[in-house]
Structure formats: structure tokens, C-alpha cells
C-alpha positions as YAML, in Angstrom:
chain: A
units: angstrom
residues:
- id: 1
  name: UNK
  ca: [106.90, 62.98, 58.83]
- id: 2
  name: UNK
  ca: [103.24, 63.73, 57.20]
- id: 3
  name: UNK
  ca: [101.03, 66.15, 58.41]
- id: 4
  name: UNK
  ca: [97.45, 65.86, 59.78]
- id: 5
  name: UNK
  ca: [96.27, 67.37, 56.68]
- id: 6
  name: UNK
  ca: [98.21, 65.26, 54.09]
- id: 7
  name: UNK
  ca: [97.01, 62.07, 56.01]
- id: 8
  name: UNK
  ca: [93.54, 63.06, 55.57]
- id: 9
  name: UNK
  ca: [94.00, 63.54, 52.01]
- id: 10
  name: UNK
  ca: [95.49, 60.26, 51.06]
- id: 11
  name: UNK
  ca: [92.53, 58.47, 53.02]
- id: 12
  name: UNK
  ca: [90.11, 60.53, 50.99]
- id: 13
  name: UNK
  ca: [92.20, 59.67, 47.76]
- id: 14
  name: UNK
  ca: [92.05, 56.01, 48.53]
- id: 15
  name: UNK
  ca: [88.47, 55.97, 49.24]
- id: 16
  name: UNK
  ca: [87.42, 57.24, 45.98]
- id: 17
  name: UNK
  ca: [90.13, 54.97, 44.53]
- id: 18
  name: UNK
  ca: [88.15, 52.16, 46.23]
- id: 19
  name: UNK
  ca: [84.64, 53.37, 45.37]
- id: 20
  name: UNK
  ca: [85.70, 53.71, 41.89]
- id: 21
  name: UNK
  ca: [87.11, 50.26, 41.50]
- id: 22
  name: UNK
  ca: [83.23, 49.02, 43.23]
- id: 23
  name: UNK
  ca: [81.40, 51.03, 40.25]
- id: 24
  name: UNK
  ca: [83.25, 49.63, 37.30]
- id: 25
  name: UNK
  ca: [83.33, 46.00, 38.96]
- id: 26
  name: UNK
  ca: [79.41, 46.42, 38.84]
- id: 27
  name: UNK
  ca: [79.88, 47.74, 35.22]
- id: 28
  name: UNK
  ca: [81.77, 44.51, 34.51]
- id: 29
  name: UNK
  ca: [78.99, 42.23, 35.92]
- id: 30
  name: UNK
  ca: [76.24, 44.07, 33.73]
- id: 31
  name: UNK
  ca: [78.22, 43.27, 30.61]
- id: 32
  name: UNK
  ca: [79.09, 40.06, 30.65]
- id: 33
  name: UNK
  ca: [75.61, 39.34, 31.72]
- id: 34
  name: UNK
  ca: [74.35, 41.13, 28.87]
- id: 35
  name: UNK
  ca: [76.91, 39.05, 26.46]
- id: 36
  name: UNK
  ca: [75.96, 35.72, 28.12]
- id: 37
  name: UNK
  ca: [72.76, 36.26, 27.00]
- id: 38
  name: UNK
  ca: [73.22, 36.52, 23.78]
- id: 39
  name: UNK
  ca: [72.23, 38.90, 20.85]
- id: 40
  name: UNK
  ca: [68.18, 40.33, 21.17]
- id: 41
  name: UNK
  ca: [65.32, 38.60, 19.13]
- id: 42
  name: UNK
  ca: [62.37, 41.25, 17.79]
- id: 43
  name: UNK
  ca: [59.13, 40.35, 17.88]
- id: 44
  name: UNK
  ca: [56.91, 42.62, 15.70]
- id: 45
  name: UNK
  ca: [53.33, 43.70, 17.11]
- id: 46
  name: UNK
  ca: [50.53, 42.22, 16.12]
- id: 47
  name: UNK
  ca: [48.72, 44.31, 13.06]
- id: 48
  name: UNK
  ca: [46.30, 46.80, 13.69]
- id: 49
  name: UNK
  ca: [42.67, 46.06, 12.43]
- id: 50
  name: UNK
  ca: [41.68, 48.63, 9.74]
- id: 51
  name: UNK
  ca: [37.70, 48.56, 9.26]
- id: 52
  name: UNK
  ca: [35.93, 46.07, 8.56]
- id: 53
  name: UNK
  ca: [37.46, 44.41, 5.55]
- id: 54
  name: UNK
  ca: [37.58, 40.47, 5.76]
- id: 55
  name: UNK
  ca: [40.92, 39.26, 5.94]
- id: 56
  name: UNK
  ca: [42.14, 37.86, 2.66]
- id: 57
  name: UNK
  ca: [42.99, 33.95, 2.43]
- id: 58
  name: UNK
  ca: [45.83, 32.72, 4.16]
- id: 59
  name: UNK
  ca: [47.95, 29.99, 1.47]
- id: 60
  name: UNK
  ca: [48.81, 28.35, 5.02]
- id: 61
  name: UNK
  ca: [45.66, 26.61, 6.71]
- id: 62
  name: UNK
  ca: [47.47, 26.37, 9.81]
- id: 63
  name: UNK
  ca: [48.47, 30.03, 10.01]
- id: 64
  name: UNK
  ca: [46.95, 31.43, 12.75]
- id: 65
  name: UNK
  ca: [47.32, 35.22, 11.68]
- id: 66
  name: UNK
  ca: [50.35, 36.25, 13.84]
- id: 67
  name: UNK
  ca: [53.49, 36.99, 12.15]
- id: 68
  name: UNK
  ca: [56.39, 34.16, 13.20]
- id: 69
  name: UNK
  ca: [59.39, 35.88, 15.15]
- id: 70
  name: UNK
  ca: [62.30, 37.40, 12.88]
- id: 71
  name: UNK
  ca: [65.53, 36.63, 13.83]
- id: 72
  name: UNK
  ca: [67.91, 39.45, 13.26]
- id: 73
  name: UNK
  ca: [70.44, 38.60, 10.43]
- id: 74
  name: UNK
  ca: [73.33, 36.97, 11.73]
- id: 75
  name: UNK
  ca: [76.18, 39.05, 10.45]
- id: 76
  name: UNK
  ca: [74.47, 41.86, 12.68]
- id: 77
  name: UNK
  ca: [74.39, 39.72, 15.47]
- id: 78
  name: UNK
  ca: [78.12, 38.64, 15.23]
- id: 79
  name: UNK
  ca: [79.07, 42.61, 15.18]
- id: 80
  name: UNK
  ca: [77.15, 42.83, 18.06]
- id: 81
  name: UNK
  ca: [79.10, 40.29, 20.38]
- id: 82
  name: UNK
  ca: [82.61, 41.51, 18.56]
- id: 83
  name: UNK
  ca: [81.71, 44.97, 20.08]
- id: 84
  name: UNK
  ca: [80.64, 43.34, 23.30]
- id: 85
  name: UNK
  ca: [83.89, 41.61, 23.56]
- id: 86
  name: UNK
  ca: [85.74, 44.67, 22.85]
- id: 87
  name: UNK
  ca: [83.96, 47.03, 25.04]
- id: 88
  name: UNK
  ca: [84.86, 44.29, 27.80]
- id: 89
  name: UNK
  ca: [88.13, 43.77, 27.12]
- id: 90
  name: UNK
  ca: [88.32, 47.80, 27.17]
- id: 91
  name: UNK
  ca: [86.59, 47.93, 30.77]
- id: 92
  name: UNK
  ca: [89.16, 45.14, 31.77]
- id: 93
  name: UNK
  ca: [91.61, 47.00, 31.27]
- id: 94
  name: UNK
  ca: [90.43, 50.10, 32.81]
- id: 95
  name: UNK
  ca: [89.62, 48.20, 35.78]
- id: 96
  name: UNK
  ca: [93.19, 46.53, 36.34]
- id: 97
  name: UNK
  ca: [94.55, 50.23, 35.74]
- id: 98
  name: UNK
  ca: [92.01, 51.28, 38.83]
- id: 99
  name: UNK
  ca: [93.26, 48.43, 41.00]
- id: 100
  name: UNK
  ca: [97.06, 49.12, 40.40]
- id: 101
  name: UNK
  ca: [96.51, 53.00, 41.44]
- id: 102
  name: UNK
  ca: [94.20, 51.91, 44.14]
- id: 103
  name: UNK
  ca: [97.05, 49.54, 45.51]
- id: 104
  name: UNK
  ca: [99.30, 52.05, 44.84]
- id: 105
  name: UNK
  ca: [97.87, 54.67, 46.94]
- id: 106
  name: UNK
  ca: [97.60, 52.19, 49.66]
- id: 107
  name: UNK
  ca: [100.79, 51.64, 49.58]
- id: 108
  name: UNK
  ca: [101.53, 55.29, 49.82]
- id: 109
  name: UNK
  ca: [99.17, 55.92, 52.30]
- id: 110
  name: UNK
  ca: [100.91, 53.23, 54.67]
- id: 111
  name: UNK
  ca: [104.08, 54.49, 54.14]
- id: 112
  name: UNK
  ca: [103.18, 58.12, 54.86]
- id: 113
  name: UNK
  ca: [101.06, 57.46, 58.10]
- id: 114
  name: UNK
  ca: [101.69, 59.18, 61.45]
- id: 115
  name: UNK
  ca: [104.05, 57.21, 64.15]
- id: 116
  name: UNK
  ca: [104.18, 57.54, 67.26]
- id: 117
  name: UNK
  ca: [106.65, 60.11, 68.59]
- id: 118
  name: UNK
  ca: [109.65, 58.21, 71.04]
- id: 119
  name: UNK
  ca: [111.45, 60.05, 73.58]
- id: 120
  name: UNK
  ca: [115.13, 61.22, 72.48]
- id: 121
  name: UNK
  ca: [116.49, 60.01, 75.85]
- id: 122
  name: UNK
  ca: [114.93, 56.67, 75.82]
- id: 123
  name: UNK
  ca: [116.08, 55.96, 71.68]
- id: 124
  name: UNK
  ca: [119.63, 56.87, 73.04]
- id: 125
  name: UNK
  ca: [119.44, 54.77, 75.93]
- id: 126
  name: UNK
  ca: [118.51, 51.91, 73.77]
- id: 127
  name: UNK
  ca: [121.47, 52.92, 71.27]
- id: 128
  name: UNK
  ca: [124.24, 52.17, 73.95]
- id: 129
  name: UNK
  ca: [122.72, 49.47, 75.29]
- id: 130
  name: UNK
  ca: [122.69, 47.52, 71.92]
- id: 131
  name: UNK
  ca: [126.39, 48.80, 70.66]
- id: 132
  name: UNK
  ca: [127.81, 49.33, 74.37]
- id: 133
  name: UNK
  ca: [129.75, 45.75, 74.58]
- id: 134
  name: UNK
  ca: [130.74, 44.67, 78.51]
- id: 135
  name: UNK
  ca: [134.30, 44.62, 79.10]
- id: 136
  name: UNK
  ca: [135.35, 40.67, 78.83]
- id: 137
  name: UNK
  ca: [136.45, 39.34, 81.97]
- id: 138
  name: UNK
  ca: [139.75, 38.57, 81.66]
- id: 139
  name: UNK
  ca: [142.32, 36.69, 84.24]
- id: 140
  name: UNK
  ca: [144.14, 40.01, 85.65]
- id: 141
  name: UNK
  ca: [147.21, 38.36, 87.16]
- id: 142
  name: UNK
  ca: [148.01, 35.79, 83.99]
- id: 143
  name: UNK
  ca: [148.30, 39.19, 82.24]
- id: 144
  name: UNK
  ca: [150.34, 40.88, 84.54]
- id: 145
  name: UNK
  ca: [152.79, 37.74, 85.15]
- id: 146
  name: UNK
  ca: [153.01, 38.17, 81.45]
- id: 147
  name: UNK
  ca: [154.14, 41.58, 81.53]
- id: 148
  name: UNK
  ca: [156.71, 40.70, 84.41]
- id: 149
  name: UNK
  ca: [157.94, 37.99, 82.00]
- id: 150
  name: UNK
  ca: [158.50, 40.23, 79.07]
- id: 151
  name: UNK
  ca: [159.87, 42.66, 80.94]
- id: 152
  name: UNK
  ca: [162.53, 39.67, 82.10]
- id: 153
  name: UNK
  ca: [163.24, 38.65, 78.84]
- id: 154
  name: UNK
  ca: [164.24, 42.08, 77.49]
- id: 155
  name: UNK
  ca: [166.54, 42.50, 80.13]
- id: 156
  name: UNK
  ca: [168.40, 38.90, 80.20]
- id: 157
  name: UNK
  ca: [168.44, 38.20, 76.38]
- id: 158
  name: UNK
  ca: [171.77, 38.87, 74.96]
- id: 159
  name: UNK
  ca: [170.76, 39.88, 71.48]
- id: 160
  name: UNK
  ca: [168.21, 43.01, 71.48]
- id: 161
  name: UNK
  ca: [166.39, 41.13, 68.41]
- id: 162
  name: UNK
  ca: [166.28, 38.02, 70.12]
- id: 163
  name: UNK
  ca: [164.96, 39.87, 73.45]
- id: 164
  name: UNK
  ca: [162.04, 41.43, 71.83]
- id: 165
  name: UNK
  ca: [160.83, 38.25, 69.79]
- id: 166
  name: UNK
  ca: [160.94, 36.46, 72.97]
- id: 167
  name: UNK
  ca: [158.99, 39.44, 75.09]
- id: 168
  name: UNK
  ca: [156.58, 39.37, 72.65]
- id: 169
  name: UNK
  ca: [155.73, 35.47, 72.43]
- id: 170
  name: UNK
  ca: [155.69, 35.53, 76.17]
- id: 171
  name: UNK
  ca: [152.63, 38.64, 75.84]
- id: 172
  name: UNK
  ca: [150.96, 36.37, 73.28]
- id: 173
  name: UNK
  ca: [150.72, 32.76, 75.55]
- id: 174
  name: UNK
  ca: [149.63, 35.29, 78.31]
- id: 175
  name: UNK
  ca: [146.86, 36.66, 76.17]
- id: 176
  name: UNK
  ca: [145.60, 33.27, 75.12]
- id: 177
  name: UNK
  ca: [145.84, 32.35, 78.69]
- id: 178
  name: UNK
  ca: [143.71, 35.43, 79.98]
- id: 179
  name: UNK
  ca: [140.57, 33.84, 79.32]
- id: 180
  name: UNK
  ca: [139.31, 35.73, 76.45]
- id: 181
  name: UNK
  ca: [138.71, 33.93, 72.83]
- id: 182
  name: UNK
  ca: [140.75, 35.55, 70.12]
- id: 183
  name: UNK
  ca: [137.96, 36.15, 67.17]
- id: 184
  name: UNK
  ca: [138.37, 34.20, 63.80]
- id: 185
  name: UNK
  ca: [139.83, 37.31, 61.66]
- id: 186
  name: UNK
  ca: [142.24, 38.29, 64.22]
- id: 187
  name: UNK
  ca: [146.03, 37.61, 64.17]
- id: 188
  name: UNK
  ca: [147.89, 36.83, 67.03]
- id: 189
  name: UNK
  ca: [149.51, 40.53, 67.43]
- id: 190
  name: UNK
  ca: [145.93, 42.31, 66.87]
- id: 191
  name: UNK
  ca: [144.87, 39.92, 69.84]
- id: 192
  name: UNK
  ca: [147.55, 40.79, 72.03]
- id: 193
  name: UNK
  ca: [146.86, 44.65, 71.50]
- id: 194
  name: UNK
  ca: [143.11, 43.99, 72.13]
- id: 195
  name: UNK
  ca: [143.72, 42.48, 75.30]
- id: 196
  name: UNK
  ca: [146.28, 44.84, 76.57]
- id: 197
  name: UNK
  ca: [144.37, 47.70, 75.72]
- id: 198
  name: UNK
  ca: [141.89, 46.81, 77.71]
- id: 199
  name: UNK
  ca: [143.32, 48.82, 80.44]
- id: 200
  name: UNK
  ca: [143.15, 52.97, 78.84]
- id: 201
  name: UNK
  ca: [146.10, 54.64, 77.95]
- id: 202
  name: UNK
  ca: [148.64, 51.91, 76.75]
- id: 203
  name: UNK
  ca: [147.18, 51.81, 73.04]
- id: 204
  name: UNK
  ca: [150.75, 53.88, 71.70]
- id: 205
  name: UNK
  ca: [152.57, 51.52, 73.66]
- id: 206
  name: UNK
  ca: [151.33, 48.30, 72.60]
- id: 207
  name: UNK
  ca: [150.95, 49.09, 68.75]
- id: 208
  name: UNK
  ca: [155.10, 50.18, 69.58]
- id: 209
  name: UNK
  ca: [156.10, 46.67, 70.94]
- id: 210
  name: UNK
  ca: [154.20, 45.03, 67.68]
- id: 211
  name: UNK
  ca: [156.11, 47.48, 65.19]
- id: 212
  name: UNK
  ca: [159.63, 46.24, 66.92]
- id: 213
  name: UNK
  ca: [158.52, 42.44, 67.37]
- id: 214
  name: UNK
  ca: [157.24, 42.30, 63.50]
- id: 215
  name: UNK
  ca: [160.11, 44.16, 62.45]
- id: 216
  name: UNK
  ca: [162.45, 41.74, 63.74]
- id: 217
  name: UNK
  ca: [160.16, 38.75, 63.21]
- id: 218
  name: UNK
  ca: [159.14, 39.38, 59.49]
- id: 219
  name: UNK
  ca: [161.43, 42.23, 58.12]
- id: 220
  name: UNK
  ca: [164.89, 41.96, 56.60]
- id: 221
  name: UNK
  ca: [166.85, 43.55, 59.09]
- id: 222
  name: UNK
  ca: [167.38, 43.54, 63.27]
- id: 223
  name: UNK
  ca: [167.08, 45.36, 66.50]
- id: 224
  name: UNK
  ca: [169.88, 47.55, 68.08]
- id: 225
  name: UNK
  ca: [169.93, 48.65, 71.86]
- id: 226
  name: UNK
  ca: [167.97, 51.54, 71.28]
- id: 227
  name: UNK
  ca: [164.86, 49.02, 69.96]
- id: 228
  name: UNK
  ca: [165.40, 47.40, 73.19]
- id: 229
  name: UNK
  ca: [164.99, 50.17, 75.20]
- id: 230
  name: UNK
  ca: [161.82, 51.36, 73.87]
- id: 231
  name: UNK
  ca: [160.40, 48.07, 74.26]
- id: 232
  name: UNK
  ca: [161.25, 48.31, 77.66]
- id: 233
  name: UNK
  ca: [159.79, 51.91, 78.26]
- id: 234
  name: UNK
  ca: [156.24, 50.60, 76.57]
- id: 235
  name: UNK
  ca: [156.52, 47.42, 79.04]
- id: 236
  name: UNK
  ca: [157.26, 49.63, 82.15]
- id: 237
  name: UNK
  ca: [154.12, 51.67, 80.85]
- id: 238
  name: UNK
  ca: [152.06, 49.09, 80.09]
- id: 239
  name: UNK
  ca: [152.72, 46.88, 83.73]
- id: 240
  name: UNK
  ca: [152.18, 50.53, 85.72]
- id: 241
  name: UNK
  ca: [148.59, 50.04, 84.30]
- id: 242
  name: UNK
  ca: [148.01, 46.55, 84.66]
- id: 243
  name: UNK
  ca: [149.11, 47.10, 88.91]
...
């Protein structure tokens, strides 16, 4: 964060930035004034008197002793507004140069100012209130009927494969039952863990019963007794927290 100091120093940068821009605007204006009126005419005095001595004849009867105005020749006149144009085009320039560092140094300026100091405690508090998401409320006892069921199924199936397929189905109509919406880019196992690790401490348990049931579901080969009796240790576990 900028100091004090540094603040005070951009502002003072800007300003002259700003007061700079104001001067060669006004130098602008007096130029193309100057080229809108076009190139100057000259006008020489009228002669001097010397003495006395008459005048001599005039071959014009009508002249009336003043010289007629002189127009400056006109390839003088066109250098003149080719300069003019240049020297504009030249404080054009300079000026859209001023404006982009002017605009820059805004820019810089506003980025760089002071804020306001929060407290820690209240930033925090905010924090976990925006990423802190409420526990969904979910139908307890559809759950733990579930559980029961699987638990049944392990038991009375006579083929260990056959028993944890069916376990597992029975978990995943409980889920869906539960009252909570499984998201879009879930799959029906991920769902199942979400919900039943819900309740802390079964997260080994449940990610155990989805190994066995996609083993036996998806892979080449089958479960044994031993299969079946770890997915009946991680249903015992998992109903002891659902109670």
C-alpha cells in the first residue's frame, strides 16, 4: 500500500500534468487563429516631406499621393501557412503525447491511492461465511433404513459378489431418497459417499464399499468371503454413526 508521501507526489505530478495540457491547449487556440487569418499585408508609411520642393507630376490624375498597399509575393505567403501547418501539426502532437501521460498518471494515481484499513477479524468472518456451506438437510432415518438394508443384503445373499452389488444399490435408492439433489457432474457412487459422509469419520469406510461394489460391478473379476466381510465391517461402522 502507498505511503502518505508517495500519494502526495502523484497528485502534484498530475497537477502539473493537467496545467501543462491547459498551456499548450491555449497555444493551440493562438495558432490556428493566427492561420485562419491568413498571411499579413504591409502597408508602407506615408513619405516624409523633405523641404520645400513641389512635388513632381503625378502620370495618374487620380493619384492621390499615397502609395497603394503591397501585397507580399505569394510564394512567401504559401511558405508561411506550410510552416503554420507544420508547427500545428507539431503542437498536435505534443499535445496528444501530454494527454496520454496526463491520463496515464491518473490512472496511476487511482490505482495507488490509500484504502481504508478493514479489521482482520471481520475479513475472516466474512471469508467463512461466503465459503462455509450449511449442512443439507437430509431425511436421517431413509438413510439409516438404508444402511439396515445393506447390511441385510450382505448377510442373506448367497454369492459375496452378488451381496455387495446389491448392498450397494440399496445405499444408492436411499441416497436419492434422503432428500438431497445429486449435482450434474456427480456419479451415482460419488453421491452416495457425499451423503454418507455427511456424518465425520466414515469417509475410509465409504470410499471401501465403492472400491468392492465397482470392482465387482465394472472389473473383470469377483468377490470372495473376505470382500464380504469388509463390506460388512465399513457398514457396521458406518450405521454406528448414522444411530
Amino acid at each position: 500500500m502507498p505511503s502518505e508521501p508517495q500519494t502526495r507526489l502523484a497528485r502534484r505530478s498530475v497537477d502539473r500534468m493537467v496545467l501543462s495540457t491547459l498551456v499548450v491547449g491555449l497555444f493551440v487556440v493562438a495558432m490556428i487563429a493566427a492561420a485562419i487569418q491568413g498571411a499579413p499585408t504591409f502597408r508602407p508609411a506615408a513619405p516624409i516631406p523633405r523641404g520645400t520642393a513641389e512635388p513632381l507630376p503625378s502620370s495618374d490624375p487620380g493619384a492621390t499621393g499615397v502609395p497603394e498597399p503591397m501585397e507580399i509575393d505569394s510564394t512567401a505567403a504559401a511558405v508561411v501557412q506550410t510552416l503554420a501547418v507544420i508547427l500545428m501539426a507539431l503542437v498536435a502532437a505534443g499535445l496528444i503525447a501530454l494527454l496520454v501521460i496526463a491520463a496515464r498518471a491518473l490512472l496511476r494515481a487511482w490505482r495507488d491511492r490509500p484504502l481504508g484499513r478493514r479489521d482482520a477479524a471481520a475479513v475472516a468472518s466474512e471469508v467463512d461465511h461466503l465459503t462455509s456451506a450449511p449442512e443439507p438437510e437430509i431425511a436421517v432415518a431413509v438413510m439409516q433404513r438404508g444402511i439396515a438394508g445393506a447390511l441385510m443384503q450382505i448377510d442373506e445373499r448367497a454369492r459375496a459378489s452378488d451381496a455387495i452389488v446389491a448392498a450397494w444399490i440399496g445405499l444408492e435408492e436411499s441416497a436419492a431418497d434422503a432428500g438431497v439433489k445429486r449435482a450434474a457432474t456427480e456419479t451415482p457412487g460419488e453421491f452416495v459417499v457425499r451423503i454418507i459422509t455427511l456424518r465425520p469419520g466414515v469417509a475410509g469406510d465409504a470410499a471401501s464399499l465403492l472400491r468392492l461394489y465397482e470392482s465387482v460391478r465394472f472389473g473383470a473379476g469377483s468377490a470372495d468371503e473376505g470382500d464380504r466381510a469388509s463390506a460388512r465391517e465399513a457398514l457396521r461402522r458406518i450405521e454406528e454413526v448414522w444411530r
